[in-house]
C-alpha positions as CSV (number, residue, x, y, z in Angstrom):
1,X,25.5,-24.5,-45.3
2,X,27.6,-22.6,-48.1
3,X,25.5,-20.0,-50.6
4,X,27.0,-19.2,-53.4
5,X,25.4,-16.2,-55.8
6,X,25.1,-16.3,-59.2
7,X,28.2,-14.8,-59.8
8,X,30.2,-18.1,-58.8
9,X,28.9,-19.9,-61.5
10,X,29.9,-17.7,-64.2
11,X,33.4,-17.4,-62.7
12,X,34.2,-21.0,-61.8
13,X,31.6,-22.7,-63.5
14,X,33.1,-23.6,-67.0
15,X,33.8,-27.6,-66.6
16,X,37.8,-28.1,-65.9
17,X,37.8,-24.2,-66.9
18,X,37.0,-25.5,-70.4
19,X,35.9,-22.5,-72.3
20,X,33.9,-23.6,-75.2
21,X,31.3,-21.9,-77.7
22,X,28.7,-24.7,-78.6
23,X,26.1,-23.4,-80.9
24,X,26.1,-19.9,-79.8
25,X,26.2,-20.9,-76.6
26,X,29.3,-21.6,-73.7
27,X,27.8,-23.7,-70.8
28,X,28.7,-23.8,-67.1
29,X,28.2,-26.1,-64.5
30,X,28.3,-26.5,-60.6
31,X,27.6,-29.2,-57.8
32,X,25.7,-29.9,-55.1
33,X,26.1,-32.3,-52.5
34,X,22.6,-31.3,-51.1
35,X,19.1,-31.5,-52.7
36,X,17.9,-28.9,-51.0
37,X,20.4,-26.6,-51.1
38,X,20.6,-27.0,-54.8
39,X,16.5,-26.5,-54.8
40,X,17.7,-23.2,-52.6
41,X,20.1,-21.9,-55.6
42,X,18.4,-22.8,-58.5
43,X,14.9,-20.5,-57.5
44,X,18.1,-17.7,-56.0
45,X,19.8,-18.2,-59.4
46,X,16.5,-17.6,-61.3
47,X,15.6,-14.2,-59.3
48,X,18.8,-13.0,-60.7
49,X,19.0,-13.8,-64.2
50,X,15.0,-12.6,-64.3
51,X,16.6,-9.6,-62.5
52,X,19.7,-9.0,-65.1
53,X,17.7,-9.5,-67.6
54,X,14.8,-7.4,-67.3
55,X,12.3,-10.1,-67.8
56,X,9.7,-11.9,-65.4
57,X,10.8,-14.9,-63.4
58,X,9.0,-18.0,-65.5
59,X,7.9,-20.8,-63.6
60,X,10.1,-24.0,-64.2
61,X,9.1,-26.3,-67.4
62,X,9.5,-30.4,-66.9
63,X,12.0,-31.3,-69.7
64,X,13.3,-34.8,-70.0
65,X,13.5,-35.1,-66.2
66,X,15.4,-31.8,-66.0
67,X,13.6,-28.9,-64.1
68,X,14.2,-25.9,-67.0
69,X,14.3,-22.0,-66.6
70,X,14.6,-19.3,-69.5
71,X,15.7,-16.0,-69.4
72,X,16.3,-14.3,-73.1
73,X,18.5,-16.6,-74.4
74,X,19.7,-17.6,-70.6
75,X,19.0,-21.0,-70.3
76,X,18.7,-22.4,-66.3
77,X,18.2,-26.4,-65.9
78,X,18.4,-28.0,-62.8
79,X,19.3,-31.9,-62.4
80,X,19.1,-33.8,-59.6
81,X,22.3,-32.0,-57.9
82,X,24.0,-30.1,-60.4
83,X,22.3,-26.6,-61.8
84,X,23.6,-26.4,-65.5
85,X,23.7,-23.0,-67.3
86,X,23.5,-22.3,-70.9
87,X,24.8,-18.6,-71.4
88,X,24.7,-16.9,-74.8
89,X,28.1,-15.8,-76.2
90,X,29.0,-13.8,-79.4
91,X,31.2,-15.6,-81.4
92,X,33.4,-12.3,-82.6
93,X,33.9,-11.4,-79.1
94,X,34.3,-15.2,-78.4
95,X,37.4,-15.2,-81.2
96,X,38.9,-12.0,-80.3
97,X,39.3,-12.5,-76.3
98,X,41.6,-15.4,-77.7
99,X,44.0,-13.8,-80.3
100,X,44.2,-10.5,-77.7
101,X,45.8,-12.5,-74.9
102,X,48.3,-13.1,-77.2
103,X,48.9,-9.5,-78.7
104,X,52.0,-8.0,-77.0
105,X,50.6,-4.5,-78.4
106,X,47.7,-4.6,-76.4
107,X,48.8,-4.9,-73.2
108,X,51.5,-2.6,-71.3
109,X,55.6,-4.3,-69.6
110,X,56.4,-6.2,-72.5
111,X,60.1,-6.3,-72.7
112,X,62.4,-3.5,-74.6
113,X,62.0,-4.6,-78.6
114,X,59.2,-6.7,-78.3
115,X,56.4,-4.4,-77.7
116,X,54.3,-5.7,-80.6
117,X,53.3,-9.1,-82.1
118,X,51.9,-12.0,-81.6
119,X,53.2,-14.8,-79.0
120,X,53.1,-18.4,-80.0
121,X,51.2,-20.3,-77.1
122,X,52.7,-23.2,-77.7
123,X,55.9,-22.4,-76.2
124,X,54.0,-21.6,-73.2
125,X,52.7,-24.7,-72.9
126,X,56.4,-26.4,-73.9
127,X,57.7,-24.6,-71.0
128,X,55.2,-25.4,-68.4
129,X,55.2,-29.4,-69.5
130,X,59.7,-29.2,-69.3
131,X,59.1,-27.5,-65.9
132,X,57.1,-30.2,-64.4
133,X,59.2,-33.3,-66.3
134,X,62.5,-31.1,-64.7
135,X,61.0,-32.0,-61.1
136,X,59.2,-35.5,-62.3
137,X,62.8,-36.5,-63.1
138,X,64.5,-35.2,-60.0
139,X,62.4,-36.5,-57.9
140,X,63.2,-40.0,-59.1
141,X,67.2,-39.0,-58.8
142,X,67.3,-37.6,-56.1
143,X,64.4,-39.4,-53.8
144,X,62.5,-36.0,-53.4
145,X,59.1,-36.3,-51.8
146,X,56.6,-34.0,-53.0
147,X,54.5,-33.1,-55.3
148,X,54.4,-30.8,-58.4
149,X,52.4,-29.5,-61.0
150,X,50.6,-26.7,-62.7
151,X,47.1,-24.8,-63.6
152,X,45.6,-26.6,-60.9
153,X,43.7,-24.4,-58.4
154,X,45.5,-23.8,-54.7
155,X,43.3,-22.7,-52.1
156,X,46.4,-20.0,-50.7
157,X,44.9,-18.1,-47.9
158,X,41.1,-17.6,-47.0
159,X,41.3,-14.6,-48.9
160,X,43.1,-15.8,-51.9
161,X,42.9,-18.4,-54.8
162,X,45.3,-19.0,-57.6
163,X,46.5,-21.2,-60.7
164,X,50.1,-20.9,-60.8
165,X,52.4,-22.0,-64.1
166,X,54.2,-24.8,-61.4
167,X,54.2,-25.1,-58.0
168,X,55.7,-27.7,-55.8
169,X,54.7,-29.0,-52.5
170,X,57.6,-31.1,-50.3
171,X,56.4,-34.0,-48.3
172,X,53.5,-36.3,-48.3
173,X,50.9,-34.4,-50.2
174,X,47.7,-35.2,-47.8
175,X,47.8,-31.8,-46.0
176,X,48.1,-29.8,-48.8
177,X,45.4,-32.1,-50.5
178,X,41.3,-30.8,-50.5
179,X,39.8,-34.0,-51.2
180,X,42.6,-35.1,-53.0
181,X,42.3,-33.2,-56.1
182,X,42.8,-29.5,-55.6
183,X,45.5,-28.1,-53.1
184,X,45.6,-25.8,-49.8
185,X,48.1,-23.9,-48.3
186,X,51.3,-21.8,-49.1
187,X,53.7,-24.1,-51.4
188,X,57.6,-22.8,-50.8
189,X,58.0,-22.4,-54.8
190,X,55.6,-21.2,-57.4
191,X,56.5,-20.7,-61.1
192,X,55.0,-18.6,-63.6
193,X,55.3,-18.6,-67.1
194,X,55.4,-14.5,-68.2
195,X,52.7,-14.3,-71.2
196,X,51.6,-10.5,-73.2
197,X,48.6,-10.3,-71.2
198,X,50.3,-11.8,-67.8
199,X,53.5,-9.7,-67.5
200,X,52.3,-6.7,-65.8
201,X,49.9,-9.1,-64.0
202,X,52.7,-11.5,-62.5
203,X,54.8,-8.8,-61.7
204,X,52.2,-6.8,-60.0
205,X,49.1,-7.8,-58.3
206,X,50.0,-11.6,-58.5
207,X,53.3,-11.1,-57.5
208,X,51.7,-8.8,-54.2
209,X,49.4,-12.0,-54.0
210,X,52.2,-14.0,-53.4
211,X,53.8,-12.0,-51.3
212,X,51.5,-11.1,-49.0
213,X,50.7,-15.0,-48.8
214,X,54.4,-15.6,-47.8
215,X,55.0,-17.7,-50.6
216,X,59.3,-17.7,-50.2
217,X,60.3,-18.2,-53.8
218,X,59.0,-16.8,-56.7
219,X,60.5,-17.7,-60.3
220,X,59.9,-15.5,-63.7
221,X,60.1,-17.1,-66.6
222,X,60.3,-14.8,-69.6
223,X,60.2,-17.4,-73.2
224,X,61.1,-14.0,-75.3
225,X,65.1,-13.4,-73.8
226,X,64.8,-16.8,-72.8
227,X,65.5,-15.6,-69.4
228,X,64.6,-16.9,-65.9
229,X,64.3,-15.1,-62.6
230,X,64.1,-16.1,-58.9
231,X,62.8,-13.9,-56.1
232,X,63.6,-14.9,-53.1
233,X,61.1,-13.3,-49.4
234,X,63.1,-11.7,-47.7
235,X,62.3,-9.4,-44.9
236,X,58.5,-9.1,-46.5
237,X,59.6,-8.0,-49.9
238,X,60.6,-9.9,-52.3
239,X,63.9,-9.7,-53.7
240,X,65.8,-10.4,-57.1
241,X,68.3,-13.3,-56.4
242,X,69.6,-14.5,-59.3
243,X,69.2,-14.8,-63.0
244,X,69.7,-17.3,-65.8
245,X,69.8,-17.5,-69.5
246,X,70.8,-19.6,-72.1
247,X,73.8,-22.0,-71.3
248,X,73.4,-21.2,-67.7
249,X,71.7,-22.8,-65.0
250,X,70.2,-22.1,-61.3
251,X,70.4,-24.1,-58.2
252,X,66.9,-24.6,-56.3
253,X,67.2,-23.1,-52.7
254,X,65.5,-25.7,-50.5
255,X,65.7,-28.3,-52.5
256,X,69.8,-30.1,-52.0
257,X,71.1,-31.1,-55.7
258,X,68.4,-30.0,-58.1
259,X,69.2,-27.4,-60.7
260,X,67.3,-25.2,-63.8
261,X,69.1,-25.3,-67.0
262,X,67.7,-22.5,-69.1
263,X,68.5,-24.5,-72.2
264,X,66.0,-27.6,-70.6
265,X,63.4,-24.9,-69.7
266,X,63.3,-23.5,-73.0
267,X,63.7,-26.6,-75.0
268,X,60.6,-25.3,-77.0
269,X,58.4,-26.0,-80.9
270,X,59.7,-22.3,-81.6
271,X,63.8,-23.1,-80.2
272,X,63.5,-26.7,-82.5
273,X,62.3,-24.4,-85.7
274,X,64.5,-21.7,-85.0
275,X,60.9,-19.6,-85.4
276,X,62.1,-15.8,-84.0
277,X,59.7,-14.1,-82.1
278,X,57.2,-12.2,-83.7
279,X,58.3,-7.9,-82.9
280,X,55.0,-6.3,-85.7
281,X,51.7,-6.6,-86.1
282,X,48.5,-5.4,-87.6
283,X,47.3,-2.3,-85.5
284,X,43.7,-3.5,-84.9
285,X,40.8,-2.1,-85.6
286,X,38.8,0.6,-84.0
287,X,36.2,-1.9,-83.3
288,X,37.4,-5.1,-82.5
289,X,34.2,-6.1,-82.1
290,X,31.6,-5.0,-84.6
291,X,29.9,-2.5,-83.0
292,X,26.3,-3.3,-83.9
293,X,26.9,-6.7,-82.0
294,X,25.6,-6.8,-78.1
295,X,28.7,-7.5,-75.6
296,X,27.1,-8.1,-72.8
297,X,28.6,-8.6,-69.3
298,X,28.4,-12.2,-69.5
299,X,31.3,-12.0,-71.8
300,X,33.9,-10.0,-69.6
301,X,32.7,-12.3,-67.0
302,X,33.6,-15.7,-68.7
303,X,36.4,-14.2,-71.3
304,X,38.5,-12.2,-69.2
305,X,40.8,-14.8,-67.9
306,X,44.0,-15.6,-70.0
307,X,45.1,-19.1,-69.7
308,X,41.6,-20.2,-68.6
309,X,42.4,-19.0,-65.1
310,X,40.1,-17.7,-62.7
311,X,41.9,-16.8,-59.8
312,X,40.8,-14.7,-56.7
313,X,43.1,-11.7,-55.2
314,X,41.7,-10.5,-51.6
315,X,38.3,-11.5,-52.0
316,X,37.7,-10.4,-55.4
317,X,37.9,-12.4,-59.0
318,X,39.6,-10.1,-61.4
319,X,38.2,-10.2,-65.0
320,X,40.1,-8.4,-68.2
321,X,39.3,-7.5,-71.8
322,X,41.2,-5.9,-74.0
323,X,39.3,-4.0,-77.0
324,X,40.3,-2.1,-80.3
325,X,40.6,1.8,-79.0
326,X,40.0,3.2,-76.3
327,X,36.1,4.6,-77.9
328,X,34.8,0.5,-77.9
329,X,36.4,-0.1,-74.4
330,X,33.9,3.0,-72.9
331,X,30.9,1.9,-75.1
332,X,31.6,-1.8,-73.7
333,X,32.0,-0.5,-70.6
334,X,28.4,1.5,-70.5
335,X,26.6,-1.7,-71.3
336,X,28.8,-3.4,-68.6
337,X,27.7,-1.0,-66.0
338,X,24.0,-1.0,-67.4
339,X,23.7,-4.7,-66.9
340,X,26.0,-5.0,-63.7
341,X,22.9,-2.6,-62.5
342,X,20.4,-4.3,-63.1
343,X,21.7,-7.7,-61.8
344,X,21.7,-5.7,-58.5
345,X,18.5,-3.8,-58.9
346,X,20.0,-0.2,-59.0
347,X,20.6,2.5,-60.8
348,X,23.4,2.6,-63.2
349,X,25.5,5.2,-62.3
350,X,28.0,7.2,-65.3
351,X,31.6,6.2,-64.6
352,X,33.8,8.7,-63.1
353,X,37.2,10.1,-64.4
354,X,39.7,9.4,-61.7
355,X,42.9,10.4,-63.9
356,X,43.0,11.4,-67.7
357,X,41.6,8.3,-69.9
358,X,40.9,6.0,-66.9
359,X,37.6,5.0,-65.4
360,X,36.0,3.5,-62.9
361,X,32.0,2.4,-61.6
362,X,30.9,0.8,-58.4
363,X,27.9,-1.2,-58.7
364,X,27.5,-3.0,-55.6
365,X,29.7,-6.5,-55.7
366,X,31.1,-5.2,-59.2
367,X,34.0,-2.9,-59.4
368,X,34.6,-1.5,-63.3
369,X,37.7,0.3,-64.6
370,X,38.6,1.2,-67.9
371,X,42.4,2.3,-68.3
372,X,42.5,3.5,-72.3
373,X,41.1,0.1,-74.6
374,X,41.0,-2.3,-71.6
375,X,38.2,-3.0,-69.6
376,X,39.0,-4.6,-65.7
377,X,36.0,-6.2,-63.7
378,X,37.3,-6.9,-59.8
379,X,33.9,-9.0,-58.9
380,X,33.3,-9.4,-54.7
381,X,33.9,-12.8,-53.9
382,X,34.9,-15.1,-50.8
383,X,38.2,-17.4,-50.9
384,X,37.2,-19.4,-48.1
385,X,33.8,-20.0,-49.9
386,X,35.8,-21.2,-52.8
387,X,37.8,-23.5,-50.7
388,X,34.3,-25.1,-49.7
389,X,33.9,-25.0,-53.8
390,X,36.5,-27.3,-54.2
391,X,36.1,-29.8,-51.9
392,X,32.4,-30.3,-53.5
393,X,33.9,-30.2,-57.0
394,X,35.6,-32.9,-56.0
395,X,32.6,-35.3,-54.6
396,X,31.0,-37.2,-56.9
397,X,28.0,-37.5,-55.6
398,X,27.8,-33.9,-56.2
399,X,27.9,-34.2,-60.1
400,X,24.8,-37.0,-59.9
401,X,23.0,-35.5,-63.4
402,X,20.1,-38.2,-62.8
403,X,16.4,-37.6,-63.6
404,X,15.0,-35.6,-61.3
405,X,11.4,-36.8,-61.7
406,X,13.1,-39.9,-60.6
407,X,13.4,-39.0,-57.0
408,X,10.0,-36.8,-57.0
């Protein structure tokens, strides 16, 4: 049977990757389809968090039915299948992992006069929904089989996991189906919607994700030119085919009478208002984050994922937080490492200098670097143990939250 450690329910435990801060706390969530393999987890789980946080392993309190564990401010319940985890979370640092997502200053291959401001969301979102109706509707026109969508999770290789913009698989959608909600396999056509935070990301280590995959067309969409792109594989690499903006239109190779209009694509809130991007902003502040408050590595865990998506690249989850200078992102990263040490039961090592203002700790499944103000966690994880995620995601009678006194 599958283990997963405690570090897979911090990743991919937020319900429907719902990030939300209820009472000082954001809560995560993850299924069973066996009793005793959830009775296995929750005392593994508990030697952990005692472990992390430097306190004694309690024994488990009787509440309402629920079996209950603290830890500090960690709260551990187990239900009859699903283990439920209350972590604490700092509302500042809650607040500003939002906004920086959005803050083109803060993060590097934003486009030639648009290196600062902030991005409206919204138009992400606009684009993503027109991409998706622009295939809904051809499929009805032209009788295309298949099926297409976005932020859903795609099991891509046994090494890799990822949440693209769009993607679109041909055909009856059964063998690209894990238990007919989340998807498998290598889909001939992702999208991605380019972002402040995801522009260096999708056209570097996502893009190499892709690649390596043998995914054989890749499409860049860029809201500020109002631009889109499509990479073709060729020959291992891939390669710029064509371009499109405004007025013009791309064909879809692979798929016989369906084209992109940029205008359709781009048809956004902002394009309706006329609202022009925003090119300044407020420099932040040294400390984004007040520095009396306690990040902890919880928070770079949970936070670091723009978009809400957790994604795994060759066995590891990558995690990113942006922070005020360059002076918070070290003194972040210290208590990072501290913790990340203590979850293992080593010493925390003092991060090495591997090029002028960048870096980097190993701490046993946790790989730190800190590149000027931003902070990059590459956690050790297994894709093919996530695939086996998803399928029990999926089963209901893996989310069975009854009483557990009731089968005692």
């Amino acid at each position: 049977m599958p283990t997963w450690d405690l570090e897979y329910m911090l990743l991919f435990g937020p319900p429907e990757n719902k990030l939300e801060l209820l009472h000082g706390m954001t809560p995560c969530s993850f299924p069973f389809v066996d009793r005793a393999l959830a009775d296995e987890h929750f005392e593994a789980w508990a030697a952990a968090l005692a472990r992390w946080q430097g306190v004694a392993d309690p024994p488990a309190r009787v509440v309402d039915g629920t079996l209950v564990k603290e830890f500090g401010k960690f709260k551990l319940e187990q239900h009859r299948r699903p283990i439920r985890l209350e972590v604490p979370s700092v509302s500042e640092a809650f607040r500003w992992a939002y906004r920086s997502f959005w803050n083109r200053a803060l993060w590097p291959m934003q486009p030639t006069g648009f290196e600062a401001g902030y991005e409206w969301s919204q138009d992400h979102w606009d684009i993503r929904h027109n991409l998706w109706t622009i295939f809904e509707e051809a499929q009805e026109r032209l009788g295309l089989e298949g099926h297409g969508i976005g932020g859903v999770d795609i099991s891509l290789t046994d090494t890799d996991a990822v949440q693209p913009d769009y993607f679109f698989f041909p055909g009856p959608k059964g063998p690209n189906m894990i238990a007919g909600e989340y998807f498998r396999g290598v889909p001939p056509l992702v999208m991605e919607v380019l972002s402040p935070f995801s522009r260096a990301i999708d056209r570097g280590p996502r893009k190499e994700v892709y690649r390596r995959a043998g995914v054989p067309q890749l499409w860049l969409i860029e809201p500020l030119t109002r631009t889109i792109e499509l990479h073709r594989l060729v020959g291992g690499d891939y390669r710029l085919e064509a371009t499109a903006g405004i007025g013009e239109e791309l064909a879809v190779p692979g798929f016989d009478g369906l084209t992109i209009a940029a205008d359709r694509v781009f048809r956004t809130q902002s394009s309706r208002f006329d609202r022009a991007p925003e090119t300044e902003a407020e420099p932040p502040s040294e400390w984004a984050i007040p520095r009396d408050r306690v990040v902890g590595l919880q928070h770079l865990i949970l936070l670091g994922h723009t978009e809400r998506r957790r994604e795994i690249w060759n066995n590891q989850s990558p995690c990113f937080l942006a922070f005020g200078s360059a002076d918070e992102a070290r003194h972040r990263l210290e208590r990072f490492v501290f913790e990340a040490a203590q979850w293992e039961g080593v010493n925390a090592p003092t991060p090495v200098e591997i090029e002028p203002d960048i870096e980097a700790a190993e701490i046993g499944r946790f790989h730190f670097v800190r590149h000027g103000h931003v902070v990059r966690l590459n956690v050790d994880v297994s894709g093919s143990l996530y695939r086996e995620l998803l399928a029990v995601n999926a089963d209901r009678a893996a989310w069975d939250w009854g009483e557990i006194r009731a089968i005692e």
